[in-house]
Every structure is written in structure tokens, then in C-alpha cells.
C-alpha positions as CSV (number, residue, x, y, z in Angstrom):
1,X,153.1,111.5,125.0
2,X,151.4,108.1,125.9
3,X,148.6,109.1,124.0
4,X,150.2,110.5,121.2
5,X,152.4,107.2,120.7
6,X,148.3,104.9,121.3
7,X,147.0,107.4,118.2
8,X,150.1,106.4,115.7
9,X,149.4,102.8,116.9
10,X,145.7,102.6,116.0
11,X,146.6,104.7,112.6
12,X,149.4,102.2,111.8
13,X,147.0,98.8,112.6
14,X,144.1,100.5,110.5
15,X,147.1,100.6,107.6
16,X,147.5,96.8,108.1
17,X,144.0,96.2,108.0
18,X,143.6,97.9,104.9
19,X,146.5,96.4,103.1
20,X,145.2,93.0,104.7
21,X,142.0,94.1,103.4
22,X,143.2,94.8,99.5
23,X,145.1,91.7,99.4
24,X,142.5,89.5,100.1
25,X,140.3,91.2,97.5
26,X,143.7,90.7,95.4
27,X,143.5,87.0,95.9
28,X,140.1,86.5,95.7
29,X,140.1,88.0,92.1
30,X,143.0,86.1,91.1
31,X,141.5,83.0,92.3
32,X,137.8,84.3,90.0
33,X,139.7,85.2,87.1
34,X,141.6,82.2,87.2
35,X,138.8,80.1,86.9
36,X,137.3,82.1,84.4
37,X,140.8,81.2,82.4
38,X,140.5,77.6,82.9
39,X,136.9,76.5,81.6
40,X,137.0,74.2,78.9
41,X,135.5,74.8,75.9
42,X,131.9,73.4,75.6
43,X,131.1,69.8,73.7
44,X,130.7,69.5,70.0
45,X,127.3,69.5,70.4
46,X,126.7,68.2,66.8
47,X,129.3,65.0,67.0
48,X,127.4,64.3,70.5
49,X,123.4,64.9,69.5
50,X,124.0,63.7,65.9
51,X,122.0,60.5,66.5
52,X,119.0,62.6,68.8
53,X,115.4,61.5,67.6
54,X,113.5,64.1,65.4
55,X,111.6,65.8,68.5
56,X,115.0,66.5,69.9
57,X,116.9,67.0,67.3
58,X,114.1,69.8,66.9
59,X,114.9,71.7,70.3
60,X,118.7,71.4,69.3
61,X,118.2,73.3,66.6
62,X,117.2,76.0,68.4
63,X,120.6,75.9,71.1
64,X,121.1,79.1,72.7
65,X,117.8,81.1,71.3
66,X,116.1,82.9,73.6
67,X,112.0,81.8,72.9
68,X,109.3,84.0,73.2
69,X,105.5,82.7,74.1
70,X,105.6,82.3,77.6
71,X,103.9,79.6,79.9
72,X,101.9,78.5,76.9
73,X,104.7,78.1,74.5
74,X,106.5,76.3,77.1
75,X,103.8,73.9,77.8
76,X,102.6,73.3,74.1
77,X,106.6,72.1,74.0
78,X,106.6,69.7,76.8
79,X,103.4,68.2,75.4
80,X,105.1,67.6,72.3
81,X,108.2,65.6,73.7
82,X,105.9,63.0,75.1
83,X,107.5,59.9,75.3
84,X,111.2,61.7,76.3
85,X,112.2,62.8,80.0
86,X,112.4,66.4,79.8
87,X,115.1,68.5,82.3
88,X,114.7,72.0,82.2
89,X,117.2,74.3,84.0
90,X,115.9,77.8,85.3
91,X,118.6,80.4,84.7
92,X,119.6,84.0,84.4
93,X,122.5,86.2,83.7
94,X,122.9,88.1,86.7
95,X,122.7,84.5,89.2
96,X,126.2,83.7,89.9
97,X,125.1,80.2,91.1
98,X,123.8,79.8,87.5
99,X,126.8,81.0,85.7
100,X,128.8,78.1,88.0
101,X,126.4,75.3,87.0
102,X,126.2,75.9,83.1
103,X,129.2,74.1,82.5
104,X,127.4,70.9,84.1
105,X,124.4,71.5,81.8
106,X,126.9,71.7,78.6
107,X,128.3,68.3,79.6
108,X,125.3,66.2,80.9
109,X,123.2,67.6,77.7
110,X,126.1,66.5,75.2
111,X,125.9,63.0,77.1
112,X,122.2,62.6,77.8
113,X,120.7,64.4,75.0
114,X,120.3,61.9,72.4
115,X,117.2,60.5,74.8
116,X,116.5,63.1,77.2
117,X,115.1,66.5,75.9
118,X,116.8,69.6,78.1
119,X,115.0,73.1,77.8
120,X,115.7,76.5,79.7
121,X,113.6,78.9,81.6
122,X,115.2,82.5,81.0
123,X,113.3,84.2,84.3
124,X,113.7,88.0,85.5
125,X,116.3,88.8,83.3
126,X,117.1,91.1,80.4
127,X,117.9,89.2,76.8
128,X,120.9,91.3,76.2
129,X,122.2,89.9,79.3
130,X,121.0,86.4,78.7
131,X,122.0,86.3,75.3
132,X,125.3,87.8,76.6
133,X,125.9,84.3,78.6
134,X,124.6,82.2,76.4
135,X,127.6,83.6,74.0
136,X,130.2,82.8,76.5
137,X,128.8,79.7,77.4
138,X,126.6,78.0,74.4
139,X,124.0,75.1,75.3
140,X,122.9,73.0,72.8
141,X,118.9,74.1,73.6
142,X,116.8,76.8,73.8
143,X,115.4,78.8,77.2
144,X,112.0,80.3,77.3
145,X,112.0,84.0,78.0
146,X,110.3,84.3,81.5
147,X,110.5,88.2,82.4
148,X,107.8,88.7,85.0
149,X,108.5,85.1,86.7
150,X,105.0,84.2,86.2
151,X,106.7,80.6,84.4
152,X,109.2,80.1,86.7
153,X,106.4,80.7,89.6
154,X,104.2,78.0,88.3
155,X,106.7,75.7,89.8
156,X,107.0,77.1,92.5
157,X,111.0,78.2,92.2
158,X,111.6,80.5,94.8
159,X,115.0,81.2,94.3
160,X,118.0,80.3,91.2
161,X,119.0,78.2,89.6
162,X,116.5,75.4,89.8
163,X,116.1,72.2,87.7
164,X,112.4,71.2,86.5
165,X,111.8,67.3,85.6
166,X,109.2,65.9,83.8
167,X,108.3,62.3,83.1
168,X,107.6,60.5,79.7
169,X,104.5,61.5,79.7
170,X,104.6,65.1,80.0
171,X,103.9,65.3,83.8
172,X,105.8,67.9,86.4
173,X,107.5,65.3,88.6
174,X,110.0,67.1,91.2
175,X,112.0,70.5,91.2
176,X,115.3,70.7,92.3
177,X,116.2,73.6,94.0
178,X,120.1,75.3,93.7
179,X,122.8,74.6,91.3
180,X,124.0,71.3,90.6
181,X,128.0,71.1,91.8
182,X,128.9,68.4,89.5
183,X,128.3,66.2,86.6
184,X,127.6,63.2,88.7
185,X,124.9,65.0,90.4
186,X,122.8,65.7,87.5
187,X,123.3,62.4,85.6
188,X,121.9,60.8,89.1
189,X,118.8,62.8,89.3
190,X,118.1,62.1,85.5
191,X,119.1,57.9,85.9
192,X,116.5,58.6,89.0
193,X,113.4,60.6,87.3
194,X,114.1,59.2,83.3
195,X,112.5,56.1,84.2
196,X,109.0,57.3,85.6
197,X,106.6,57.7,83.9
């Protein structure tokens, strides 16, 4: 009887867990969707940039496409945005760090980017998916497709999202590795790098 009464014990505490278990989940994707619910819509990107230079007003043009050419369509770009601070943010769809941080690239592009060129590297991902994100959550620049990771290895990104700076003169200055949290973050690191080179 003793051990009958121990079995419906254990049976009744492995119910608990479970319903412990499945509300948690519950919570937790209440909490998700709710934040999914509460982003703001991104800046009017062309009341912010409307007074960028010609060589960035050039690479706003192109917001949200996905570029083709690799590492030496990347580079030829950088070399032409000499005399600009470039920041270029290394993404992709399926990175739920880099789905977090877009929000501060929107911002800190629609503030910065009248002087500062910003750029994406698109790296082991599919372009449905990328262009996927990129509909939910527009930046005012393009991202270099980067399937095989050979671009985003030449900087020696290990893992996602990273941030790439270069200097006014064209040069690779620092990499920053893991999403920027906040706005203030990113608008440090730029104040910090903008003004080499």
C-alpha cells in the first residue's frame, strides 16, 4: 500500500512539473511575442539622410538590397567612400542576436548616416531568408551577399553579429564582436573610430 500511495506521488509531481514546464514556455512566448508587438516602426530614412553627400547618398539608394560580387565588390566599395568612416554590420536571418540589434542599426544609421557610410555583410545565409528580414525590418543600406563566409572570414568574425570599422581612409581599423544592446553603444564606438584616420 506504501508503495502504491509513493507511485501516485511521483505520477502526480511529474504532472506539476509538466504544467510548471508548459507555463513557463507560456510565459516565455508571451513575453517574445510581446516584444515582437512593441517595435517601433523604423526612421524615415529619406527625411533623416536627405542632406547625405553623393557617395552616401549612393549606398542609400540601394537600402535593403542584397549585393552580389563578393570580397571584391565589397572592397572596390570601401575604396570608394574614402574620406567617410565606414561601419559595417555582419548579419543573418537565422542569428537571433542579429535580429535583436537591427533596431539599433535603423536608429544610429538614420542619425549618423549623413557622414558616416554603414554597409552589411549578409554571411551563411539564404537570400529568401535575408530578404525576408530585411522586409520586416528595412535599413537604409545595402549587405553584401557572403554565402560561403569567405568575406566575413577575412576579418576574422568568428561568430554573429559583428561590427566592421574602417577609417577615412579606407583602412580595417577594429571589429567588434556580438550585438550592440543599445543605441548609446554604437554611437560611442563610431564618436571613438570616426575620427582616425
Amino acid at each position: 500500500m506504501k508503495r502504491l500511495r509513493n507511485i501516485r506521488c511521483v505520477k502526480s509531481m511529474n504532472r506539476g512539473a509538466a504544467r510548471l514546464v508548459l507555463a513557463s514556455v507560456a510565459v516565455l512566448l508571451a513575453v517574445g511575442c510581446g516584444r515582437a508587438a512593441e517595435s517601433s516602426p523604423p526612421p524615415n530614412y529619406a527625411k533623416a539622410l536627405k542632406d547625405a553627400p553623393p557617395s552616401l547618398a549612393r549606398i542609400y539608394s540601394q537600402g535593403d538590397e542584397l549585393l552580389s560580387g563578393g570580397k571584391g565588390a565589397f572592397e572596390k566599395r570601401i575604396r570608394s567612400l574614402r574620406g567617410y568612416p565606414v561601419v559595417v554590420n555582419v548579419w543573418a536571418s537565422w542569428c537571433g542576436p542579429c535580429i535583436e540589434e537591427f533596431p539599433v542599426f535603423q536608429k544610429v544609421s538614420a542619425h549618423f548616416g549623413d557622414h558616416v557610410a554603414f554597409m552589411g555583410i549578409n554571411t551563411l545565409d539564404s537570400e529568401d531568408g535575408a530578404s525576408s528580414l530585411l522586409d520586416r525590418t528595412p535599413v537604409p543600406y545595402p549587405s553584401y551577399i557572403d554565402p560561403d563566409g569567405e568575406l566575413k572570414g577575412s576579418f576574422e568574425v568568428a561568430g554573429l553579429p559583428a561590427t566592421v570599422f574602417f577609417d577615412r581612409s579606407g583602412e580595417f581599423i577594429w571589429r567588434k564582436l556580438g550585438p550592440y544592446q543599445k543605441e548609446e553603444e554604437l554611437e560611442a564606438d563610431i564618436e571613438k573610430f570616426a575620427s582616425t584616420g
